[in-house]
VOMISE-521601 format. One record per residue (C-alpha): residue number from 1; residue in three letters; chain; x, y, z. Coordinates in steps of 0.05 Angstrom, whole numbers. Example, Ala and Ser with C-alpha at 12.3 -4.5 7.8 and 13.67 -1.06 7.14 Angstrom:
2
ATOM_seq_type_mol_c1_c2_c3
ATOM_1_ALA_A_246_-90_156
ATOM_2_SER_A_273_-21_143
//
This chain:
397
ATOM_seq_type_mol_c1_c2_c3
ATOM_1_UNK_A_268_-1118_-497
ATOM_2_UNK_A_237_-1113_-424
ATOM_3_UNK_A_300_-1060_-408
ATOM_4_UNK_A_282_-1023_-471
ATOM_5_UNK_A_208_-1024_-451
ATOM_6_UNK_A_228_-1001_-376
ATOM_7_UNK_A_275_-943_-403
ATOM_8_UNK_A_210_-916_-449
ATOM_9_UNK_A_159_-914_-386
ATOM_10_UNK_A_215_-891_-348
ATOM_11_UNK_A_223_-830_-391
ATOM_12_UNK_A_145_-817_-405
ATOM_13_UNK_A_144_-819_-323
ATOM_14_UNK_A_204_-773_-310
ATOM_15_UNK_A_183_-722_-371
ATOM_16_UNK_A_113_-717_-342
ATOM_17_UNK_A_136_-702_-274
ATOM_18_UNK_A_180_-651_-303
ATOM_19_UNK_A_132_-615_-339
ATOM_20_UNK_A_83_-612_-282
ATOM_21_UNK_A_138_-592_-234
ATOM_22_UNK_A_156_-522_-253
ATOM_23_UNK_A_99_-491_-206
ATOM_24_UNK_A_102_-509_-137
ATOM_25_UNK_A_38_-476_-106
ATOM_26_UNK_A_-5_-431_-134
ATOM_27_UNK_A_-72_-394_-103
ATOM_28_UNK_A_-115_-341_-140
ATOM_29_UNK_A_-163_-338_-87
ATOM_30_UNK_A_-220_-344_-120
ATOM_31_UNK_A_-246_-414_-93
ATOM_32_UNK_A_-240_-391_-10
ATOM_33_UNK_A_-300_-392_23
ATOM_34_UNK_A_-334_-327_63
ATOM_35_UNK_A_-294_-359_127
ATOM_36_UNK_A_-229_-343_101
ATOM_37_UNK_A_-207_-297_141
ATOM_38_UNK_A_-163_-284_209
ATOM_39_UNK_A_-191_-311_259
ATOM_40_UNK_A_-237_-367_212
ATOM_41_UNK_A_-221_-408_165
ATOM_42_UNK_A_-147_-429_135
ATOM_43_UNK_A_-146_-424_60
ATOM_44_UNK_A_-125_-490_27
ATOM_45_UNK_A_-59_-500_19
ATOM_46_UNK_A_-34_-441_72
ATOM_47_UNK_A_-13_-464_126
ATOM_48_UNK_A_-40_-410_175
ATOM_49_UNK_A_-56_-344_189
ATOM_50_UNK_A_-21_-296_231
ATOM_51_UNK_A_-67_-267_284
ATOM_52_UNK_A_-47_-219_330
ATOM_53_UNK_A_-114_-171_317
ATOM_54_UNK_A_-164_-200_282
ATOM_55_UNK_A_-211_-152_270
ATOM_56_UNK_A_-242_-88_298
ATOM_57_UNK_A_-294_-35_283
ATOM_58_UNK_A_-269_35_269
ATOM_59_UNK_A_-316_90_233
ATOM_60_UNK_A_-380_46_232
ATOM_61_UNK_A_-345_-9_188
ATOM_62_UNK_A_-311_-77_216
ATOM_63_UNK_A_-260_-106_177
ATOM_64_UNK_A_-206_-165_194
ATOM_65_UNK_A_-144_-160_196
ATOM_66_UNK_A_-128_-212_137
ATOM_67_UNK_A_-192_-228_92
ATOM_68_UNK_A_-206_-262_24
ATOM_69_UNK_A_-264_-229_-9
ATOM_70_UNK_A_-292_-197_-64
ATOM_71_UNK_A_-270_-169_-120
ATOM_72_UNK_A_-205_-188_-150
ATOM_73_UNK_A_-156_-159_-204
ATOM_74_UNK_A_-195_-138_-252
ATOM_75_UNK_A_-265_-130_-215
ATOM_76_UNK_A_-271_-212_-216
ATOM_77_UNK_A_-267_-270_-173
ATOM_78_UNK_A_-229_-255_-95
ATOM_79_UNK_A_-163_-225_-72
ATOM_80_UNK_A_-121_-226_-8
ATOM_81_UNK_A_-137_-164_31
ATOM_82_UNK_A_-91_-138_89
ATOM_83_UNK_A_-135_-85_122
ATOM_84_UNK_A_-105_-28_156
ATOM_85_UNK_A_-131_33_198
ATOM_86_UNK_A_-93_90_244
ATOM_87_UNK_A_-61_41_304
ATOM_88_UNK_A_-97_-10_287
ATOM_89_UNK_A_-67_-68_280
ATOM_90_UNK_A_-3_-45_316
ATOM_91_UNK_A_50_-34_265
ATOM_92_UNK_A_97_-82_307
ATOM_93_UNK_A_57_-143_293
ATOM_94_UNK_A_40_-186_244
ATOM_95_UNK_A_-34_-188_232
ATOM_96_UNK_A_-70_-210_165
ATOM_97_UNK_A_-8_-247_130
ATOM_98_UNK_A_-12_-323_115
ATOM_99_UNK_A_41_-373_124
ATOM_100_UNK_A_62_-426_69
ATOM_101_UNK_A_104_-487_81
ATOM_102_UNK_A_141_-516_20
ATOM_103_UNK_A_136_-590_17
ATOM_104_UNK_A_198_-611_-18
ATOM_105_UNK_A_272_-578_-30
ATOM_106_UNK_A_285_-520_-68
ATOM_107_UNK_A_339_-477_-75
ATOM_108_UNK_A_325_-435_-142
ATOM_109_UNK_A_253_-408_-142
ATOM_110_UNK_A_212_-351_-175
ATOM_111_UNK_A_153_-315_-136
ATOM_112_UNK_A_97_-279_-174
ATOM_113_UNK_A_44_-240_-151
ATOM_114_UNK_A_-10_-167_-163
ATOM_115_UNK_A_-11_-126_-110
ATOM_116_UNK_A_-49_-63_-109
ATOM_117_UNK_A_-23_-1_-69
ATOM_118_UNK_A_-81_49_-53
ATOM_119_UNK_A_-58_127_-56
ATOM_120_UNK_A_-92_149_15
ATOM_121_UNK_A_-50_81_41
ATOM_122_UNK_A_3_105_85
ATOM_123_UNK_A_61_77_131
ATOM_124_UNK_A_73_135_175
ATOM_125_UNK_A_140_100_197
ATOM_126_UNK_A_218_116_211
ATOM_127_UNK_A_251_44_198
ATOM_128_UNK_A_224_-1_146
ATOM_129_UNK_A_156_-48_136
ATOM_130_UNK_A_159_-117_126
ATOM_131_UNK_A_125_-146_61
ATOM_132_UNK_A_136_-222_69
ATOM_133_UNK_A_199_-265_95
ATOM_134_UNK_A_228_-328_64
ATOM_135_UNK_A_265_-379_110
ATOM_136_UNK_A_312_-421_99
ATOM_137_UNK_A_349_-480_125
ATOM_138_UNK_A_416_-453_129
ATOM_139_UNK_A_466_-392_126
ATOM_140_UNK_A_421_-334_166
ATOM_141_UNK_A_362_-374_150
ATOM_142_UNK_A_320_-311_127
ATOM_143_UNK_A_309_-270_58
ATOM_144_UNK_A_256_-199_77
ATOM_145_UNK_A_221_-164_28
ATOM_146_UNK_A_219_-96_64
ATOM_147_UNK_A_184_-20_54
ATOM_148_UNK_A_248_13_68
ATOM_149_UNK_A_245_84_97
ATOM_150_UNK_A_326_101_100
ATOM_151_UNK_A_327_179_94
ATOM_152_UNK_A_305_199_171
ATOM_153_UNK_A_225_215_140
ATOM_154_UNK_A_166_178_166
ATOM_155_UNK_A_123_181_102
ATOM_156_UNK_A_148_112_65
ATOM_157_UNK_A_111_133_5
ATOM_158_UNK_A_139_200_-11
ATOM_159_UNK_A_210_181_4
ATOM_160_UNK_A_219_105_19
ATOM_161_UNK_A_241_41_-27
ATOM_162_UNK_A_234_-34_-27
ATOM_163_UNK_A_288_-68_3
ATOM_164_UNK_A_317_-142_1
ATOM_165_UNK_A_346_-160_64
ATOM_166_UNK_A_382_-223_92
ATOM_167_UNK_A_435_-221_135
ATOM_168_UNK_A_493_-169_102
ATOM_169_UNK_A_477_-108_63
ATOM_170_UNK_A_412_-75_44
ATOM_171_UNK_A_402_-87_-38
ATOM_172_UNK_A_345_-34_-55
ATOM_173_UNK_A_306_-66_-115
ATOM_174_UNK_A_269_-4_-129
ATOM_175_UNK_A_274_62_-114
ATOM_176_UNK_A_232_117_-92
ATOM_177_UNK_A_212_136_-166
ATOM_178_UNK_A_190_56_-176
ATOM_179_UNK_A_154_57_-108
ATOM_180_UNK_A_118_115_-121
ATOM_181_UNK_A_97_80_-194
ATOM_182_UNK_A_61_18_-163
ATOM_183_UNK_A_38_56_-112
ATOM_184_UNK_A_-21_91_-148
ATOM_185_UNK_A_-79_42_-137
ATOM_186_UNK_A_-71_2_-197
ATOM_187_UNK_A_-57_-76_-195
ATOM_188_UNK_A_18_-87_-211
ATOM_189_UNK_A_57_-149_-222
ATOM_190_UNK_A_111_-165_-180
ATOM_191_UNK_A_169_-228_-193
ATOM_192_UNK_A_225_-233_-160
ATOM_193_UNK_A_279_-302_-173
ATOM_194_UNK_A_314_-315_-114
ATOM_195_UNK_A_371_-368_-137
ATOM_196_UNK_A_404_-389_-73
ATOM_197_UNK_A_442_-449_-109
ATOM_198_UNK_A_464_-399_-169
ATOM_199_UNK_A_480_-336_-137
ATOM_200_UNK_A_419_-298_-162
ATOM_201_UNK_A_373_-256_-154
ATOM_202_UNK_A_325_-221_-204
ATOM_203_UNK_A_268_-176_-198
ATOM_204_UNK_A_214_-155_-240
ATOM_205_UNK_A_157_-103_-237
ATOM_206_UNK_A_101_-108_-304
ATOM_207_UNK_A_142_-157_-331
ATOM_208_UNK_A_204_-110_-350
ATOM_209_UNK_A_267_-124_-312
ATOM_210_UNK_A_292_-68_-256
ATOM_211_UNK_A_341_-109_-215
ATOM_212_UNK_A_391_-165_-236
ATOM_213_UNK_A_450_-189_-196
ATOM_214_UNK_A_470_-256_-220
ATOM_215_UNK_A_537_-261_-178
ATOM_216_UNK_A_494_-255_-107
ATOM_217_UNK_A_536_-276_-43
ATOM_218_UNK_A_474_-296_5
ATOM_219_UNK_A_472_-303_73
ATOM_220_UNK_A_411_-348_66
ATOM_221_UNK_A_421_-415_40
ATOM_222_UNK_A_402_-484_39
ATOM_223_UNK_A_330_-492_19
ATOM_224_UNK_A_267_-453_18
ATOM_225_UNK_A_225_-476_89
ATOM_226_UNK_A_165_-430_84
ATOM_227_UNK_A_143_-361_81
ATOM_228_UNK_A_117_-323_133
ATOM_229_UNK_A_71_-259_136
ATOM_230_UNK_A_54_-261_58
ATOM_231_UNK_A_47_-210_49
ATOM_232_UNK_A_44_-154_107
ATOM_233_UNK_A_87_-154_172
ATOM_234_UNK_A_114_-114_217
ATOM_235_UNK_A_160_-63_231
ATOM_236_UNK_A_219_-40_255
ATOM_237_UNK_A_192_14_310
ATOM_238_UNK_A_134_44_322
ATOM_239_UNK_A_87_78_271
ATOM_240_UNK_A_13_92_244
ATOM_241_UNK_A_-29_81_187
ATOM_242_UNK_A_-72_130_140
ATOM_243_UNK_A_-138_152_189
ATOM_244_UNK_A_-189_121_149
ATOM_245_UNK_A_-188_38_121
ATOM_246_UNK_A_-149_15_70
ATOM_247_UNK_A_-128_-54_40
ATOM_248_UNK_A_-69_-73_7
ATOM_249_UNK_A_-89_-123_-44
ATOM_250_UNK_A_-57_-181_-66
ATOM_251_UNK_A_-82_-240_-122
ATOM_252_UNK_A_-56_-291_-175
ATOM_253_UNK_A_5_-317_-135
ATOM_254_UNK_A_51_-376_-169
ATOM_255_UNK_A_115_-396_-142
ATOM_256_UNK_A_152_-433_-189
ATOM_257_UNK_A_224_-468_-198
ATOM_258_UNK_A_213_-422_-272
ATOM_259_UNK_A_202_-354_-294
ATOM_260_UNK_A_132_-345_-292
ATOM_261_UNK_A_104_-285_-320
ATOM_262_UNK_A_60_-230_-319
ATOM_263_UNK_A_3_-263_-358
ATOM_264_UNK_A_-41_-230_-409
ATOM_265_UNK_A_-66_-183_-372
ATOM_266_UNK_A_-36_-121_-404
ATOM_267_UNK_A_-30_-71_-332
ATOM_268_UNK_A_-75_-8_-331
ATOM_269_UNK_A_-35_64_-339
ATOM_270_UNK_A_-13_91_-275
ATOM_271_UNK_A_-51_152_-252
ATOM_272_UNK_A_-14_212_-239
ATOM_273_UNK_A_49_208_-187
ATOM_274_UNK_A_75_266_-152
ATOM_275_UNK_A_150_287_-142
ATOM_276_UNK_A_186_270_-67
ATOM_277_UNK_A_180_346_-54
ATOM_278_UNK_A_104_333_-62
ATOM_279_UNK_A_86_281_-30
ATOM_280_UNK_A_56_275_42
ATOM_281_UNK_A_94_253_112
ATOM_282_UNK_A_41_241_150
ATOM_283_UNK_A_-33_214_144
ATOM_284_UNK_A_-46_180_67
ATOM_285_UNK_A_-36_207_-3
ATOM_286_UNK_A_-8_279_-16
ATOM_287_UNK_A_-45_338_-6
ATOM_288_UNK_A_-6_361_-65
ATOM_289_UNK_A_-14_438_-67
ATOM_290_UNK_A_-12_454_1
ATOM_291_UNK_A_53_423_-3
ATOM_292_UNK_A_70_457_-54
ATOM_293_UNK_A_53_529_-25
ATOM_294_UNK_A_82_522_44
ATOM_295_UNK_A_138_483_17
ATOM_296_UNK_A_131_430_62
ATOM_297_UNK_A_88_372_88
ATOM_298_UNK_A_98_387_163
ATOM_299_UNK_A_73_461_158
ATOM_300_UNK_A_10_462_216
ATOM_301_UNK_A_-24_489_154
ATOM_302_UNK_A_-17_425_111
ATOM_303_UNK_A_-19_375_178
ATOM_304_UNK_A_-88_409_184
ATOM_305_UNK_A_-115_394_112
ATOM_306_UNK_A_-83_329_114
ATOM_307_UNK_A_-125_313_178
ATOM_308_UNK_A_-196_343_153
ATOM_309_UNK_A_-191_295_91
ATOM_310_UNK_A_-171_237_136
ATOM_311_UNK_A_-216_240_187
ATOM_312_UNK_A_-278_274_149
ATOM_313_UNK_A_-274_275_77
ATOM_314_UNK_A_-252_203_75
ATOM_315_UNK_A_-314_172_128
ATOM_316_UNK_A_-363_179_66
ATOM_317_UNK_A_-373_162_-1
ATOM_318_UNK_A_-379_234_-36
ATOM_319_UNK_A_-317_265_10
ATOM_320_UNK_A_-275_192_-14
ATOM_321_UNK_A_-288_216_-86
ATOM_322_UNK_A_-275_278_-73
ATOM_323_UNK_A_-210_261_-51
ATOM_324_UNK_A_-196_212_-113
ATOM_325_UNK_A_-216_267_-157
ATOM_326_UNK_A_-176_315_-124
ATOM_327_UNK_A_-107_270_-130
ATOM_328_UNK_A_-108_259_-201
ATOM_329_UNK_A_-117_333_-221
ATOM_330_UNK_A_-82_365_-167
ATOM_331_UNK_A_-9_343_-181
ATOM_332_UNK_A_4_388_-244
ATOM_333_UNK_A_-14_447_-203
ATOM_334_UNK_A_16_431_-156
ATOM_335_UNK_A_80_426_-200
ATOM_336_UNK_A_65_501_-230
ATOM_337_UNK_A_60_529_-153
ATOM_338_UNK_A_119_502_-136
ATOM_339_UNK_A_154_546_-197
ATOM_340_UNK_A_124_614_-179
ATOM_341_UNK_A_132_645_-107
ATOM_342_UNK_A_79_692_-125
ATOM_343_UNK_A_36_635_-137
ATOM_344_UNK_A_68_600_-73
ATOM_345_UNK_A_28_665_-33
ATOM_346_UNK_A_-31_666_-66
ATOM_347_UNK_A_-51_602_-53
ATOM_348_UNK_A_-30_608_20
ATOM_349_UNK_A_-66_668_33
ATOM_350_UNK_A_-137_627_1
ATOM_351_UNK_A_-117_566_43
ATOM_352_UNK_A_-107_603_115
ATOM_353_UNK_A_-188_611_115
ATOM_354_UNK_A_-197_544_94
ATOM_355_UNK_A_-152_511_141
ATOM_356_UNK_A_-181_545_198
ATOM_357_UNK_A_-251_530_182
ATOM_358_UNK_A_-229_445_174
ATOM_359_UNK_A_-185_457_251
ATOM_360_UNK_A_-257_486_274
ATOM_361_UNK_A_-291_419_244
ATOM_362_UNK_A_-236_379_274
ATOM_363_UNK_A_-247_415_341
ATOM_364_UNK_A_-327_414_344
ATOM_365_UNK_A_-350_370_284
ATOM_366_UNK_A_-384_386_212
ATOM_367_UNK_A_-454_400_230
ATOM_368_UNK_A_-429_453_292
ATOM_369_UNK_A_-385_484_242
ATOM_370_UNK_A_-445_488_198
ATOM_371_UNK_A_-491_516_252
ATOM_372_UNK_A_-448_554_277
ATOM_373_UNK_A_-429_596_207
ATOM_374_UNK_A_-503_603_191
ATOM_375_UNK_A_-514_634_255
ATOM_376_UNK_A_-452_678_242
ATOM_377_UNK_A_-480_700_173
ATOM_378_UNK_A_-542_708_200
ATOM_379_UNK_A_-514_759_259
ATOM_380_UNK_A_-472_793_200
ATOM_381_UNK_A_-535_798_164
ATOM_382_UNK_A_-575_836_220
ATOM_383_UNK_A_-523_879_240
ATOM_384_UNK_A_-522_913_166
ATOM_385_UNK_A_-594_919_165
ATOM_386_UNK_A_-585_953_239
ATOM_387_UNK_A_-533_997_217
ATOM_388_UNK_A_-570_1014_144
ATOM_389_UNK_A_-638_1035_191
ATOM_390_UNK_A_-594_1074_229
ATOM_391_UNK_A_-564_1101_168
ATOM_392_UNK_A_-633_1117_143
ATOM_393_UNK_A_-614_1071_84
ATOM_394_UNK_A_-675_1023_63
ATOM_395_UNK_A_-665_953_77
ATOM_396_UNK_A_-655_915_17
ATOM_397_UNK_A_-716_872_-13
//
């Protein structure tokens, strides 16, 4: 009877701690205080942050490098923000990313998170970014999540992939196309399985399957120690970011010895997203028809545009929406320049003015260029009524 009775509370005990042990840490944000933020507090739960810069003024604004704030997916609660601005933090550190520790032995886990790509974000880099790193106890001892730029470009949006990485080959989990899909300023969910005890690895984006290999040969093994840099690092030379601030979002992480999920949060529709021949190399999101006319994103032409919305358009509110605006009408143009070369010269021939007046702006500033054309019209404007006197031609009004 008493062995019966010990078997029973045996199994009550051993059921309950298997239904609670599916998720092994979990962190939405939302309960961090103000503090949480490189160089403050550590969230609960994290073991640390990762603090090379932590934080700097550029353009009136100061930001850290790592931050938890307001809002989250979906306007609500907090997120994880990784702020980045021109060289700043160096690209070859690892500023902003939190560490985790696991607390007990696994070898088969799943990872779900959001992350939200803004369109002027750019990696301006010839190697590859690091997203976060998992290390292990054995084998090589580390599995990367990488930005990986592997066709001689800079621009990681416009031509790169994500990359898994740990020890032998590269395995790209998405492509340029898939990239280019997340990366449009929405909120995205991202799950990966990493089975180091089965041989697997799985990898999810929205909940819909784009990468399976279920006979994996790592070079990791052992059991999962901790994760650094969730979710930014470094990278593998030197590079820049976009000229203006941007965060690269991050909310609703689980990691769990079972599939997780997307949740019910149905994903919003991705704006537009420009072809590779489109995109930009250099700077942020694409200036999509200058592209398009000159046929390539390193034409002085384009590398001026690209600058004047960076550096001017993008240090205020209306220029900012401007730019949004701009980006989700601009790519079907775009597309119909690209067809036509007559269209392919008229559109150079309006944009040679243009560019010159943003290089002058660059050179001596917005208000000088503005000065310095009303003066102009107001010479031009003399000199007819000059040259009507002279003509014996009334002036007009």
């Amino acid at each position: 009877m008493y062995l019966l009775q010990l078997f029973v509370a045996l199994s009550i005990t051993l059921s309950a701690t298997l239904s609670f042990s599916a998720e092994i840490f979990s962190d939405n944000f939302d309960s961090h205080s103000p503090s949480c933020h490189t160089g403050g507090s550590v969230p609960a739960g994290w073991s640390m942050w990762y603090e090379n810069d932590v934080y700097t003024v550029r353009d009136s604004i100061m930001h850290y490098a790592g931050e938890i704030s307001t809002p989250g997916r979906g306007g609500i609660g907090k997120s994880l923000k990784i702020w980045r601005h021109s060289d700043w933090p160096a690209m070859n550190n690892y500023s902003g990313g939190l560490r985790y520790d696991f607390q007990a032995n696994y070898s088969n886990i799943f990872i779900r998170y959001y992350i939200k790509l803004p369109l002027i974000l750019s990696f301006d880099v010839s190697d590859f970014v690091k997203s976060w790193r998992f290390n292990t106890t054995g084998g090589s001892g580390e599995i990367y999540l990488d930005f990986r730029q592997a066709s001689g470009g800079t621009d990681m949006r416009s031509e790169g992939s994500w990359g898994i990485y740990d020890g032998g080959p590269w395995v790209i989990i998405l492509d340029n196309n898939g990239l280019r899909t997340i990366w449009d300023g929405n909120w995205h969910c991202i799950e990966l399985q990493l089975g180091l005890s089965n041989n697997t690895l799985n990898f999810w984006v929205d909940g819909v399957l784009k990468y399976s290999d279920t006979n994996r040969i790592w070079q990791a093994t052992g059991y999962f120690d901790f994760i650094q840099h969730f979710a930014i690092g470094n990278c593998g030379d030197g590079g820049t970011w976009q000229n203006s601030w941007q965060a690269i979002e991050f909310d609703d992480l689980v990691i769990s010895t079972t599939y997780v999920g997307p949740g019910d949060v149905v994903p919003p529709s991705p704006g537009p997203i420009p072809s590779p021949s489109t995109g930009s190399s250099g700077g942020g999101g694409g200036c999509f028809i200058a592209t398009a006319a000159f046929g390539s994103a390193a034409e002085p032409t384009v590398r001026i545009l690209k600058e004047f919305r960076d550096k001017i358009l993008m240090a205020n509110d209306l220029g900012s929406s401007l730019v949004s605006y701009y980006e989700r009408t601009s790519p079907p143009i775009a597309d119909y320049i690209r067809r036509y070369d007559s269209a392919k010269y008229f559109v150079r021939i309006c944009l040679l003015p243009l560019a010159g007046l943003c290089w002058l702006s660059l050179a001596i500033g917005p208000f000088n260029t503005l000065i310095l054309g009303i003066f102009l019209v107001s010479l031009i404007a003399k000199r007819r009524t000059v040259l009507n006197v002279l003509r014996g031609v009334p002036p007009c009004g």
